[in-house]
CHARMM-style PDB file with segment names, atoms N, HN, CA, C and O in Angstrom:
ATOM      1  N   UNK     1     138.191 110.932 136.415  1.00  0.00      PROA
ATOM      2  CA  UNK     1     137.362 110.035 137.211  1.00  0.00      PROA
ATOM      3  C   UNK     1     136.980 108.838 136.347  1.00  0.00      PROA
ATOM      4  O   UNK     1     136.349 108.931 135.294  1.00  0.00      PROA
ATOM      5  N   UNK     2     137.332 107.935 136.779  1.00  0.00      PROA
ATOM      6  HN  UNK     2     137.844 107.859 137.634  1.00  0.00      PROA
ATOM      7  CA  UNK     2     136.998 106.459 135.829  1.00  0.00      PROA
ATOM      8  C   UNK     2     135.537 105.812 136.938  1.00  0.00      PROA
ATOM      9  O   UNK     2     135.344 106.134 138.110  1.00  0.00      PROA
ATOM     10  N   UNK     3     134.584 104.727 135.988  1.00  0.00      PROA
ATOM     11  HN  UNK     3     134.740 104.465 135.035  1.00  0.00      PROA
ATOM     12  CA  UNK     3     134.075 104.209 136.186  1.00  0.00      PROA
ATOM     13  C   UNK     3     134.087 103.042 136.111  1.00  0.00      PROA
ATOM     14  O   UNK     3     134.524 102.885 134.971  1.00  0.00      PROA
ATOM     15  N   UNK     4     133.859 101.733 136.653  1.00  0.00      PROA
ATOM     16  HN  UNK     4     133.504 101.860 137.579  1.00  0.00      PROA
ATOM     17  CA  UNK     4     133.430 100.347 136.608  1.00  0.00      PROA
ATOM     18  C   UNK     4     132.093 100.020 136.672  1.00  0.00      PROA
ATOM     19  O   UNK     4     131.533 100.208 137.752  1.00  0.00      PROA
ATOM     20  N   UNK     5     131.646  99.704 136.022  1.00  0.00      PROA
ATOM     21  HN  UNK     5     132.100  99.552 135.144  1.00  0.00      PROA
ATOM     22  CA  UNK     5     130.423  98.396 135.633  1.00  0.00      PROA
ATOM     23  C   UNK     5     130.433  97.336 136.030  1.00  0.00      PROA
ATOM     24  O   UNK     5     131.282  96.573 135.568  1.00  0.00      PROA
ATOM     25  N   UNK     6     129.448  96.826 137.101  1.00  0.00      PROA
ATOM     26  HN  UNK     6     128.758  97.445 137.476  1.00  0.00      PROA
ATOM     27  CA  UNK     6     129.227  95.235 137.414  1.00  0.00      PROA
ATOM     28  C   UNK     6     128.082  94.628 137.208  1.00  0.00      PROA
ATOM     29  O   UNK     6     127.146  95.374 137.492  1.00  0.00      PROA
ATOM     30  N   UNK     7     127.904  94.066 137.005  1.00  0.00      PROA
ATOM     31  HN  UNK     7     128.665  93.459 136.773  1.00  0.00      PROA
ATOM     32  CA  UNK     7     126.908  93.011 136.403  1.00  0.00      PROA
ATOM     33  C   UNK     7     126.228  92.338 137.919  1.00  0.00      PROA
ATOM     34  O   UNK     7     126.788  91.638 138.762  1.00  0.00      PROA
ATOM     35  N   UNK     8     125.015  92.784 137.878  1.00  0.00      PROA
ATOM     36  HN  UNK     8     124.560  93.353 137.192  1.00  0.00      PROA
ATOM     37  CA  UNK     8     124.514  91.942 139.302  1.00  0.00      PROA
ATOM     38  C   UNK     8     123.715  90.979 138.767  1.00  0.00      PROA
ATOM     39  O   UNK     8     122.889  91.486 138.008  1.00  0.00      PROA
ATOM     40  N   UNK     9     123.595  89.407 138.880  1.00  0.00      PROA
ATOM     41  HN  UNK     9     124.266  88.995 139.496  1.00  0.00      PROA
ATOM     42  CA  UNK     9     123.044  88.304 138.583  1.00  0.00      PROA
ATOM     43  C   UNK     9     122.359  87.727 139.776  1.00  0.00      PROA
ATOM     44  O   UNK     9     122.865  87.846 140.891  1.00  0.00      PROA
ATOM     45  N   UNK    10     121.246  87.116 139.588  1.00  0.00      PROA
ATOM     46  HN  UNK    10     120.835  87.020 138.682  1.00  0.00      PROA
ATOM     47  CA  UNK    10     120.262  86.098 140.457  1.00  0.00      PROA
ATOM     48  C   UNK    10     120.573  84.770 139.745  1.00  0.00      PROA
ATOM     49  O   UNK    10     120.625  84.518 138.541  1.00  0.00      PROA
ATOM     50  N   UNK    11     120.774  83.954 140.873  1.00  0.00      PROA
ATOM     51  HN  UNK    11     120.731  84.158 141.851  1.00  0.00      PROA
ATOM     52  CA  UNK    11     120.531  82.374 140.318  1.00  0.00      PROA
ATOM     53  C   UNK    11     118.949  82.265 140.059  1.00  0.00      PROA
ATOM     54  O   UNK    11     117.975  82.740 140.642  1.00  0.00      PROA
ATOM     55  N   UNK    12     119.142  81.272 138.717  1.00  0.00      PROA
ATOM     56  HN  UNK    12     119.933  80.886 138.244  1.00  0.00      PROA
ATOM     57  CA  UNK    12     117.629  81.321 138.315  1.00  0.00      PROA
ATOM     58  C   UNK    12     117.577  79.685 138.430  1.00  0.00      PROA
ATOM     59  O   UNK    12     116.432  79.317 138.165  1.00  0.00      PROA
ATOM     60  N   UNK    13     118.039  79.096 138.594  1.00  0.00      PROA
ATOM     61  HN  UNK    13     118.968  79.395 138.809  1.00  0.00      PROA
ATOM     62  CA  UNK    13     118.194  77.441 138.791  1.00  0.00      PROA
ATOM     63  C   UNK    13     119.028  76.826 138.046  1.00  0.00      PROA
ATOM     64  O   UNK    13     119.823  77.270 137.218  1.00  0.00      PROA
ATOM     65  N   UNK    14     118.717  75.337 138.519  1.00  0.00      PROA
ATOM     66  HN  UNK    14     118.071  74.976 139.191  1.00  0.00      PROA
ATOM     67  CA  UNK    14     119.671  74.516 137.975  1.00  0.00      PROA
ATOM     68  C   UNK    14     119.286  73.378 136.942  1.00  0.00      PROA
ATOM     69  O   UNK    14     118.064  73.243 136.988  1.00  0.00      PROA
ATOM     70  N   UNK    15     119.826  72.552 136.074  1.00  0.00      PROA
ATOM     71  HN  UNK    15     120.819  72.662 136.036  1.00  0.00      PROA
ATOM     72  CA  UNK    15     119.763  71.580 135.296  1.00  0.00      PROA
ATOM     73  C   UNK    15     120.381  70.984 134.882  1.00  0.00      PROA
ATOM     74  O   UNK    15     121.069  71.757 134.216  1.00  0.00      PROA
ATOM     75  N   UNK    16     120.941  69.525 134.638  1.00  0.00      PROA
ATOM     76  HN  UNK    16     120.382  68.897 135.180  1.00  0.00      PROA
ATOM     77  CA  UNK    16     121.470  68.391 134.847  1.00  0.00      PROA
ATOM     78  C   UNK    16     123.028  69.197 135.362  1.00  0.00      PROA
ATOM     79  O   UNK    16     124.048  68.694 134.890  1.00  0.00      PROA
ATOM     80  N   UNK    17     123.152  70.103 136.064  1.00  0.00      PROA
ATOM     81  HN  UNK    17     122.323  70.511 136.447  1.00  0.00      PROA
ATOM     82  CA  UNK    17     124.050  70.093 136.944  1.00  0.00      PROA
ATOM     83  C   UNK    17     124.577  71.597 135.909  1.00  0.00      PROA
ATOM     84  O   UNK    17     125.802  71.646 135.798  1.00  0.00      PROA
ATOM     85  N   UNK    18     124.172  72.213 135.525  1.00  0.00      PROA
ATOM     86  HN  UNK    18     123.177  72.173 135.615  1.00  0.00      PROA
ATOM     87  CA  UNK    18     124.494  73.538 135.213  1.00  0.00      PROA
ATOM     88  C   UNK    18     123.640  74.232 135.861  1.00  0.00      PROA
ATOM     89  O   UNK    18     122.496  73.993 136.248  1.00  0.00      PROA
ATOM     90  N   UNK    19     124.538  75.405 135.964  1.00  0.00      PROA
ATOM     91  HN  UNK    19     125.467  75.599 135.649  1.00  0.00      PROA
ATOM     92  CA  UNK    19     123.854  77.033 136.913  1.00  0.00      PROA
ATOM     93  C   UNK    19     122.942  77.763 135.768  1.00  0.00      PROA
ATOM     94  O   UNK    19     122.913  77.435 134.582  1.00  0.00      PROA
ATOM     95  N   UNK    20     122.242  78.766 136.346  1.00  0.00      PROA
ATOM     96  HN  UNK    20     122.266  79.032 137.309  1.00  0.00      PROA
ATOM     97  CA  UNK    20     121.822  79.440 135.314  1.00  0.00      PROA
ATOM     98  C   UNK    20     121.491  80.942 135.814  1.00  0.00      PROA
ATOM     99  O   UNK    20     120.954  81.053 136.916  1.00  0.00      PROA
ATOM    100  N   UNK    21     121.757  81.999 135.129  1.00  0.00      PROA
ATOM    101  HN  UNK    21     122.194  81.909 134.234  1.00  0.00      PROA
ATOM    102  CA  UNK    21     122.025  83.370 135.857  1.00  0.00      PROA
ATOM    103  C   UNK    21     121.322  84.405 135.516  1.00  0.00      PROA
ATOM    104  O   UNK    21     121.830  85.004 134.568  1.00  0.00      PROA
ATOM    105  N   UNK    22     120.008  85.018 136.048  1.00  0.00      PROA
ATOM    106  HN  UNK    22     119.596  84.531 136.817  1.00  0.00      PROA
ATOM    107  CA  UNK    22     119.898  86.267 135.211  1.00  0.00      PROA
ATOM    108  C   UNK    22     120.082  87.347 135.554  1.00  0.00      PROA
ATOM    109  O   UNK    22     119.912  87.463 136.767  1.00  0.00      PROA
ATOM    110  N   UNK    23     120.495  88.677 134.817  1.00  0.00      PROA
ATOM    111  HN  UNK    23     120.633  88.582 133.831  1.00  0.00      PROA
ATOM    112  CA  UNK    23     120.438  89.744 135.014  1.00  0.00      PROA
ATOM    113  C   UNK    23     119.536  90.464 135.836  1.00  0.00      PROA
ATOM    114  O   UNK    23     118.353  90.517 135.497  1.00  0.00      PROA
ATOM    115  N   UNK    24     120.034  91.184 137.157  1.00  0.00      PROA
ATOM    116  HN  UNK    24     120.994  91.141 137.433  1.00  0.00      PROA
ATOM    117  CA  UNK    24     118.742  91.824 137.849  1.00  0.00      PROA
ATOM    118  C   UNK    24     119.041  93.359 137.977  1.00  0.00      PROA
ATOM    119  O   UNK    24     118.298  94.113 138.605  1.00  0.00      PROA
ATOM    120  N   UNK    25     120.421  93.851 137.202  1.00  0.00      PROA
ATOM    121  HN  UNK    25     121.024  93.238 136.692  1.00  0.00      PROA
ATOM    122  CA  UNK    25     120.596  94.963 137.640  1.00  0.00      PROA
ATOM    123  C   UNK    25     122.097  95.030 137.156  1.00  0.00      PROA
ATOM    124  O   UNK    25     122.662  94.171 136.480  1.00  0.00      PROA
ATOM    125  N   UNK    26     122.695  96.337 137.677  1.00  0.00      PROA
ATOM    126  HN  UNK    26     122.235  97.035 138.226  1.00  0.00      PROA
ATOM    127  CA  UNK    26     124.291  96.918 137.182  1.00  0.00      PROA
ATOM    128  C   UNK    26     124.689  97.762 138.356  1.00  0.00      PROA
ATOM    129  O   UNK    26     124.015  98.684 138.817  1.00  0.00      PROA
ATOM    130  N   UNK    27     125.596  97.443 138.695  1.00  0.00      PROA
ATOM    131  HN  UNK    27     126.144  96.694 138.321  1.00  0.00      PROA
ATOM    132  CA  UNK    27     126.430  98.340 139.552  1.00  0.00      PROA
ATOM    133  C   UNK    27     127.488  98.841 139.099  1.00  0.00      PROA
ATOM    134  O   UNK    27     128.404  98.261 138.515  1.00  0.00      PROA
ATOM    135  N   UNK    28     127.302 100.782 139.563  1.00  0.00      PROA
ATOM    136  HN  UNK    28     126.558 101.253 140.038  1.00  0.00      PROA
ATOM    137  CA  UNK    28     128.668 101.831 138.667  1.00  0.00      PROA
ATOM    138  C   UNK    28     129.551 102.176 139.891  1.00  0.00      PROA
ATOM    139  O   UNK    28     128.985 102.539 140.922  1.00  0.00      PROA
ATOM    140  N   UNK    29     130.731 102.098 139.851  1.00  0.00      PROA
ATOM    141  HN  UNK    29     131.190 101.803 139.013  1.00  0.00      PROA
ATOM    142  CA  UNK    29     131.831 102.148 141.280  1.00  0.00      PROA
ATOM    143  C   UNK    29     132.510 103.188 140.395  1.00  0.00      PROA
ATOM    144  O   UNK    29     133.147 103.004 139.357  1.00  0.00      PROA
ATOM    145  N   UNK    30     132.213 104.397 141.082  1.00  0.00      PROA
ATOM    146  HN  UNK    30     131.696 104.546 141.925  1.00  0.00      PROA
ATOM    147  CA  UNK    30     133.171 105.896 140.500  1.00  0.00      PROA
ATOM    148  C   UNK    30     134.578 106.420 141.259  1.00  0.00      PROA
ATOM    149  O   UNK    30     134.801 106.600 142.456  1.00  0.00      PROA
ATOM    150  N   UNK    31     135.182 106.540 140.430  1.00  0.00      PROA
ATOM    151  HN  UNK    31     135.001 106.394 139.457  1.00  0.00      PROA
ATOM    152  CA  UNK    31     136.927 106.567 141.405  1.00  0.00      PROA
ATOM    153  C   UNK    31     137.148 107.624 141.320  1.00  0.00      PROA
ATOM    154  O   UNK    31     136.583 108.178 140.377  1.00  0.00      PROA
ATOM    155  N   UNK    32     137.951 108.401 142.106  1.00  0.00      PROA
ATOM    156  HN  UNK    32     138.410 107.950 142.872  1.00  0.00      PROA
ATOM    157  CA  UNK    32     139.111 109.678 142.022  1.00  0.00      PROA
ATOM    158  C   UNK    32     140.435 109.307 141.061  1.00  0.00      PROA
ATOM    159  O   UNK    32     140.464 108.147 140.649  1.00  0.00      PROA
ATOM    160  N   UNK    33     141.415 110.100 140.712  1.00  0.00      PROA
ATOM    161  HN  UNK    33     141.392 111.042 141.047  1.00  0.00      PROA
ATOM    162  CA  UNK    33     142.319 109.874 139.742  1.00  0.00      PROA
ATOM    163  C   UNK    33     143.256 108.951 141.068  1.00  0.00      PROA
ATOM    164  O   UNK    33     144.041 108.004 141.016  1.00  0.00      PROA
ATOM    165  N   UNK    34     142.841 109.575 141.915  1.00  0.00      PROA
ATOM    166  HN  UNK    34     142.203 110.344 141.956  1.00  0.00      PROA
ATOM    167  CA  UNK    34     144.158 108.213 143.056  1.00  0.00      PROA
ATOM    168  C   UNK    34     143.542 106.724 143.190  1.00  0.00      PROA
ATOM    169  O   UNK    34     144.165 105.773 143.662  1.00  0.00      PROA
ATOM    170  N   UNK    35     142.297 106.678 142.727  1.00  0.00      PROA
ATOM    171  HN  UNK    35     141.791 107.450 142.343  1.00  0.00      PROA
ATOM    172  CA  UNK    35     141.850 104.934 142.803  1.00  0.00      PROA
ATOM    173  C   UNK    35     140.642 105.055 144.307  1.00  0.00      PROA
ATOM    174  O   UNK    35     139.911 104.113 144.614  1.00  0.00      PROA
ATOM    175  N   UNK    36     140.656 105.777 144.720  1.00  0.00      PROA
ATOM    176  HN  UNK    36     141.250 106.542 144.471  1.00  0.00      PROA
ATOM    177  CA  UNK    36     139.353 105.640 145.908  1.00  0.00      PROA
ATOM    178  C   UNK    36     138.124 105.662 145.254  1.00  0.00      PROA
ATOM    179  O   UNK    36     138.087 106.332 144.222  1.00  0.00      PROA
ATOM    180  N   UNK    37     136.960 105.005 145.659  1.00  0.00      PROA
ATOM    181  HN  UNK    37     136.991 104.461 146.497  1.00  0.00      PROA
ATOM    182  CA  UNK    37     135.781 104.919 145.383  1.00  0.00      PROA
ATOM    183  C   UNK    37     135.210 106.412 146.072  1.00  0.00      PROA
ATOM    184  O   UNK    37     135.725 106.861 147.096  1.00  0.00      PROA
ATOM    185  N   UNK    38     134.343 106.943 145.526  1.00  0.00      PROA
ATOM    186  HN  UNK    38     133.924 106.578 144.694  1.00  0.00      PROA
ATOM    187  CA  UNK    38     133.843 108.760 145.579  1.00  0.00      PROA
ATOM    188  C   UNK    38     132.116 108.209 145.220  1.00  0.00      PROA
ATOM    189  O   UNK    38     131.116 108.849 145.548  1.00  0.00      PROA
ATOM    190  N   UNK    39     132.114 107.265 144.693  1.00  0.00      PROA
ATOM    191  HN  UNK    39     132.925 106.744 144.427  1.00  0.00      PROA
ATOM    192  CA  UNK    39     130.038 107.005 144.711  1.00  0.00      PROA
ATOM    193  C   UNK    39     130.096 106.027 143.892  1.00  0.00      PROA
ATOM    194  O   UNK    39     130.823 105.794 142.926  1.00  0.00      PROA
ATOM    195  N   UNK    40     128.834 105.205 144.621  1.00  0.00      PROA
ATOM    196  HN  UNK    40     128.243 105.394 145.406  1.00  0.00      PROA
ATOM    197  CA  UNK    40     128.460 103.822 143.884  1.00  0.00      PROA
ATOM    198  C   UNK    40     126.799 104.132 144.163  1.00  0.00      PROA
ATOM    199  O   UNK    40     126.169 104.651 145.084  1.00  0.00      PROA
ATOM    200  N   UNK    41     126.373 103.383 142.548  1.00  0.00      PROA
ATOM    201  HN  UNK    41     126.886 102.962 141.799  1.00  0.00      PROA
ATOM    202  CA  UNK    41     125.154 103.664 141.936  1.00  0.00      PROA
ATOM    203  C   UNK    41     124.864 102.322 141.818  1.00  0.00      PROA
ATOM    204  O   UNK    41     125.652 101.377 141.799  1.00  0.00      PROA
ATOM    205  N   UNK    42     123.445 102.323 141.725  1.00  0.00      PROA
ATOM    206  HN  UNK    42     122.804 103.090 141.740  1.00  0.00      PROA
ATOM    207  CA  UNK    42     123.123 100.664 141.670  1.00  0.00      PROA
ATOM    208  C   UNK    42     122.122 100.986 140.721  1.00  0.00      PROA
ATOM    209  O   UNK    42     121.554 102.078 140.727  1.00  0.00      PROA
ATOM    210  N   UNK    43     121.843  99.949 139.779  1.00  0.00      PROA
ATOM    211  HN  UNK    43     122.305  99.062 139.774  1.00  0.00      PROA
ATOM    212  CA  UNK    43     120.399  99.951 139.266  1.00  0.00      PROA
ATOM    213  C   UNK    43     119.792  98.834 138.909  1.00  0.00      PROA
ATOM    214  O   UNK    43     120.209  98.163 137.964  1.00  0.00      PROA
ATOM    215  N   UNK    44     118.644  98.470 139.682  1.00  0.00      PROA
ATOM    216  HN  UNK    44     118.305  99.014 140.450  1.00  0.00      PROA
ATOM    217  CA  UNK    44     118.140  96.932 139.825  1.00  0.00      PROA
ATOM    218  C   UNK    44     116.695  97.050 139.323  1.00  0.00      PROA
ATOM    219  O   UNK    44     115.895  97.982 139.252  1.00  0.00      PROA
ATOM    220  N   UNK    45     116.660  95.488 138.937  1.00  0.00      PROA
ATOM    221  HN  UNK    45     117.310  94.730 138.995  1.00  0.00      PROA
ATOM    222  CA  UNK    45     115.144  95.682 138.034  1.00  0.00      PROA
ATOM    223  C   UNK    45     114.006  95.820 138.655  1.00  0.00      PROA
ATOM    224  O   UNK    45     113.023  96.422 138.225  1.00  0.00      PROA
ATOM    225  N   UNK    46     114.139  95.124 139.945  1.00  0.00      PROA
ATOM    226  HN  UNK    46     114.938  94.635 140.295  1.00  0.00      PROA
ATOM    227  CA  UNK    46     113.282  95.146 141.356  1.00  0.00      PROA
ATOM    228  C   UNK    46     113.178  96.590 141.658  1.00  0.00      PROA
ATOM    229  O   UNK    46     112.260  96.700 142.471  1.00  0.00      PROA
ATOM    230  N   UNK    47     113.734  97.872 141.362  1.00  0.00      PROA
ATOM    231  HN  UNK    47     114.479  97.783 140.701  1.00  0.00      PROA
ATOM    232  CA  UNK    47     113.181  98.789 141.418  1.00  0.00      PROA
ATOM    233  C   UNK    47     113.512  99.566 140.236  1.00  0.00      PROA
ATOM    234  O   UNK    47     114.564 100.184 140.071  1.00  0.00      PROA
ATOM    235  N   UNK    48     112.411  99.480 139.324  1.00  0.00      PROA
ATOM    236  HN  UNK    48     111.556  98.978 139.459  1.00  0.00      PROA
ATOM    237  CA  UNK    48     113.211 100.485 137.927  1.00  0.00      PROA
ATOM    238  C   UNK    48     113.010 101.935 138.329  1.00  0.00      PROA
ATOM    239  O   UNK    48     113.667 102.576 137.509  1.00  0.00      PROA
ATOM    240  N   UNK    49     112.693 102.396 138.796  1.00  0.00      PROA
ATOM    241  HN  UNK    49     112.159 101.876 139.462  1.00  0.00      PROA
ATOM    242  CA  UNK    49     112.498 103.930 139.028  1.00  0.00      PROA
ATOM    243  C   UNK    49     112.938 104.369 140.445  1.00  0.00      PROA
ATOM    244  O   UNK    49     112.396 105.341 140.972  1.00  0.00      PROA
ATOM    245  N   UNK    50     113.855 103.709 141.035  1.00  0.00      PROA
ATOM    246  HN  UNK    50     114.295 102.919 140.607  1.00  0.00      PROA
ATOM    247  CA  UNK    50     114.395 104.138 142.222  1.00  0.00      PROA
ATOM    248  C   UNK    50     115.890 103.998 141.923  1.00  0.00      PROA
ATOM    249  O   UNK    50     116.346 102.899 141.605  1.00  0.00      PROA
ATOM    250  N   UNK    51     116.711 105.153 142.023  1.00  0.00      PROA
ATOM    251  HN  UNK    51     116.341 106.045 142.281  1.00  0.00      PROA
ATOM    252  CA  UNK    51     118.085 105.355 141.587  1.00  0.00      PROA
ATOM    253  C   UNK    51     118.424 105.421 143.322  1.00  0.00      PROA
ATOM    254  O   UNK    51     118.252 106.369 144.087  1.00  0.00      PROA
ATOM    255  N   UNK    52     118.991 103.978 143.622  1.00  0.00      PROA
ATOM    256  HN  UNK    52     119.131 103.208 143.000  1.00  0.00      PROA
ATOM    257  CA  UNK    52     120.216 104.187 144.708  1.00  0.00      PROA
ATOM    258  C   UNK    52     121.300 104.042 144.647  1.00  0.00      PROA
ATOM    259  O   UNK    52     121.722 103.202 143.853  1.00  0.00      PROA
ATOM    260  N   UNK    53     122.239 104.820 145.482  1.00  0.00      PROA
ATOM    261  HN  UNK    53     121.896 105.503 146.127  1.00  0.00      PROA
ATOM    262  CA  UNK    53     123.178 105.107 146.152  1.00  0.00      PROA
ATOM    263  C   UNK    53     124.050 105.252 147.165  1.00  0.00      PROA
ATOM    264  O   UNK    53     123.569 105.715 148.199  1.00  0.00      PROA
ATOM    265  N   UNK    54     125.631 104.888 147.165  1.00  0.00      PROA
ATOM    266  HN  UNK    54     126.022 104.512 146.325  1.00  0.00      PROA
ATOM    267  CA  UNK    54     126.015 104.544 148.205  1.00  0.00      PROA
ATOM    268  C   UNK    54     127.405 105.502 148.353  1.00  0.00      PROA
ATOM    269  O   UNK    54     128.027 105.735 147.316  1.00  0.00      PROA
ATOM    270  N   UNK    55     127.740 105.881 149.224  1.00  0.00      PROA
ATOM    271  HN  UNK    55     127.235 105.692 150.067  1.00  0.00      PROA
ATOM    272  CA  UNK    55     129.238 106.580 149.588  1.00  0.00      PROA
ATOM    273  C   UNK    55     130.456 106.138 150.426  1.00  0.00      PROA
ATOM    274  O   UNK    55     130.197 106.031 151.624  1.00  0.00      PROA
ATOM    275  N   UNK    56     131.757 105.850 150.060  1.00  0.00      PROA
ATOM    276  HN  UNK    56     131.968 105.936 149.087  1.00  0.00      PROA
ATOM    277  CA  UNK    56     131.835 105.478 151.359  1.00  0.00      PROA
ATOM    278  C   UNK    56     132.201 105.972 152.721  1.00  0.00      PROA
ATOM    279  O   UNK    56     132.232 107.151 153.074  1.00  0.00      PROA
ATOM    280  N   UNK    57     132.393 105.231 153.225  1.00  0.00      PROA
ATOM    281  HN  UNK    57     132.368 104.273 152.939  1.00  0.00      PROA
ATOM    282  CA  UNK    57     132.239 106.389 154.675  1.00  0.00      PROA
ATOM    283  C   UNK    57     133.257 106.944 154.588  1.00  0.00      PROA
ATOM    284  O   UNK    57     134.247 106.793 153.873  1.00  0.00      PROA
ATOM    285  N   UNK    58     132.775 108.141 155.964  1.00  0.00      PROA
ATOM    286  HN  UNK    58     131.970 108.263 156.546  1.00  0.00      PROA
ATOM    287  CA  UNK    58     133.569 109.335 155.768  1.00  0.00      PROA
ATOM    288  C   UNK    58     134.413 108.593 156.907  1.00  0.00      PROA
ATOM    289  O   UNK    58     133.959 107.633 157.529  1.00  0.00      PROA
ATOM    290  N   UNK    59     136.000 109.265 157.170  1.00  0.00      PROA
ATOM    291  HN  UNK    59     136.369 110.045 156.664  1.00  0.00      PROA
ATOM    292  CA  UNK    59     136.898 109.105 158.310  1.00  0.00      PROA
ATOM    293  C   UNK    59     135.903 109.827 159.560  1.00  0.00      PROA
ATOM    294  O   UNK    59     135.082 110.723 159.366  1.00  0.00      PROA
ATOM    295  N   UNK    60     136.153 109.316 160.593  1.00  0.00      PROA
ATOM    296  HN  UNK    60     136.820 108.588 160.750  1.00  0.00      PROA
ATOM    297  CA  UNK    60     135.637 109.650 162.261  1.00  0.00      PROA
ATOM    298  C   UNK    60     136.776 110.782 162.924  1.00  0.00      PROA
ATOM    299  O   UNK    60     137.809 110.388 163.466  1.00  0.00      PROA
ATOM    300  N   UNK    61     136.413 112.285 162.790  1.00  0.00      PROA
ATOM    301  HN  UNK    61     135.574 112.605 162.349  1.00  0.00      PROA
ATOM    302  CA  UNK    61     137.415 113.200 163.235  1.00  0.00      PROA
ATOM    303  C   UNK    61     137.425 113.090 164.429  1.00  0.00      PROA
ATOM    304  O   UNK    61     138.413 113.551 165.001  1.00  0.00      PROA
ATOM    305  N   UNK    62     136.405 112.480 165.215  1.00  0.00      PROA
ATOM    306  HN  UNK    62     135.602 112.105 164.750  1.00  0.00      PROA
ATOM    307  CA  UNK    62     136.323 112.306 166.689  1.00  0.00      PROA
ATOM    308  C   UNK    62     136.736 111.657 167.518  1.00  0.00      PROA
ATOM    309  O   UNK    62     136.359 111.572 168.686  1.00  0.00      PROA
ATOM    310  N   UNK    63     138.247 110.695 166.546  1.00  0.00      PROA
ATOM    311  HN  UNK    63     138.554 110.764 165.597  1.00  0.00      PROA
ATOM    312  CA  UNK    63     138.912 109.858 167.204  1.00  0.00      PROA
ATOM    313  C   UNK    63     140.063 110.359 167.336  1.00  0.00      PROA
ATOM    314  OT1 UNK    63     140.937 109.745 167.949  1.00  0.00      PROA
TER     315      UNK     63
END
């Protein structure tokens, strides 16, 4: 199972025409050995003590 790391950034403004970016958090995208995403973790500064999470959806057997 491999992981990826993303870097989540807020624009923090601008000046004589440069961006400027800060860190608000990291996002972990967890794979199966075939490359599907199996769970994504977020962790943002806006909530330091709340660990969320995301899955992706399941297939609809009801189709």
């Amino acid at each position: 199972m491999a992981t990826q790391t993303l870097k989540l950034n807020v624009k923090s403004g601008e000046k004589d025409g440069k961006t400027f970016w800060d860190r608000c958090g990291v996002l972990f995208v967890s794979t199966n050995d075939a490359g599907e995403i199996t769970a994504i973790n977020v962790k943002h500064s806006m909530f330091p003590s709340v660990e969320m999470v995301a899955f992706p959806q399941k297939p609809n057997d009801d189709e």
